[in-house]
N, C-alpha and C positions, 0 to 999 in steps of 0.2 A: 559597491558590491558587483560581481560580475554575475551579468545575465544570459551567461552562456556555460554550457559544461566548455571540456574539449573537445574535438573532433576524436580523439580514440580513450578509451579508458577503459582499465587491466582490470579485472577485479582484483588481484592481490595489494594493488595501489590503492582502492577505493577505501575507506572509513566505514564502518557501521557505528552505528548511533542508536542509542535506547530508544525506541517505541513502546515503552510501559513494558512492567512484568512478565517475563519472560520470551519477548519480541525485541527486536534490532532490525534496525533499516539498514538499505545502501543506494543509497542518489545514485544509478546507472546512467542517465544524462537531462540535460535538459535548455529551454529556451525561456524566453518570456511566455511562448506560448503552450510549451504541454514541459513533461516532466513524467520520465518512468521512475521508478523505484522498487527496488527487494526487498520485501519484508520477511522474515523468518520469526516460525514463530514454533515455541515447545507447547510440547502437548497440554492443555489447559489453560492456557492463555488466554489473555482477555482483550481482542480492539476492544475498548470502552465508547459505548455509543457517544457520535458525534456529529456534530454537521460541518458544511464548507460550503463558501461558492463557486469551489472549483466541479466541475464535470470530473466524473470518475470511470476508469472502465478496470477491472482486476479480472487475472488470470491466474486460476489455483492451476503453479507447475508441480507442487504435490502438497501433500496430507488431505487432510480433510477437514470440513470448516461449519459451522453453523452460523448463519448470514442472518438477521434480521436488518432489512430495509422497509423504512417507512411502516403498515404496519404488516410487511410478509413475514415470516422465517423459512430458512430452507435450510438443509443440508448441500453442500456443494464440494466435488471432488477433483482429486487430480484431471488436470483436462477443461474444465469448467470455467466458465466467466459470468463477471456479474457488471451489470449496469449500477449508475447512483447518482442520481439526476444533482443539480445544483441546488440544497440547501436542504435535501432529502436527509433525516436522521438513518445512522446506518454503525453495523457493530459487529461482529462477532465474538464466535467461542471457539479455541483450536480442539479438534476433539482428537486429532491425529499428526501429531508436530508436521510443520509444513511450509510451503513458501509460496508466498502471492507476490504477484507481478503488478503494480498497479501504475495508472499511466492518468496523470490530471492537466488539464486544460480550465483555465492557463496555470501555467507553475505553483509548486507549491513552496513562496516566497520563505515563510515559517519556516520550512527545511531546511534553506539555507542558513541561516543566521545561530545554529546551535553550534 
């Protein structure tokens, strides 16, 4: 398996890949050590809580989101970023269709292999 993206890449070349009901991803690049990714997501959609022991950081480039990490909830909006420590349960609800930016250290291995 190659543990590198490219050095340039189109989005109209890149793949989207289901991330559950009504959400699709797109691997924008990555290393052994970190890994952004696109997620889009229609309005009502569900991240289904989860954990990892990757380090997470997401940036909502729009809609709007209902974030529960560990035991917070928040609303969070275009503009917005969320922390999600290593092994932290974390989920959302799309309340406003929208696209999160999320970037894990180290990779997220799993996303390759689908």
């Amino acid at each position: 398996m190659n543990k590198q993206s490219k050095t340039f890449l189109y989005e109209q070349e890149m793949k989207w890949a289901p991330a559950g009901k009504g959400a699709v991803r797109q691997i924008v690049g990555y290393n052994e050590q970190i890994m952004m990714v696109k997620v889009k997501f229609e309005k009502g959609a569900i991240g289904s809580p989860h954990r990892h022991l990757h380090t997470q950081v997401t940036y909502v480039a729009s809609g709007t989101f209902e974030f529960t990490i560990g035991d917070e909830k928040k609303i969070v909006k275009t503009g917005d970023s969320l922390y999600m420590a290593p092994d932290v349960e974390h989920g959302c609800v799309c309340l406003e269709a929208g696209l999160l930016i999320d970037c894990f250290s180290p990779y997220r291995e799993d996303f390759l292999k689908l």
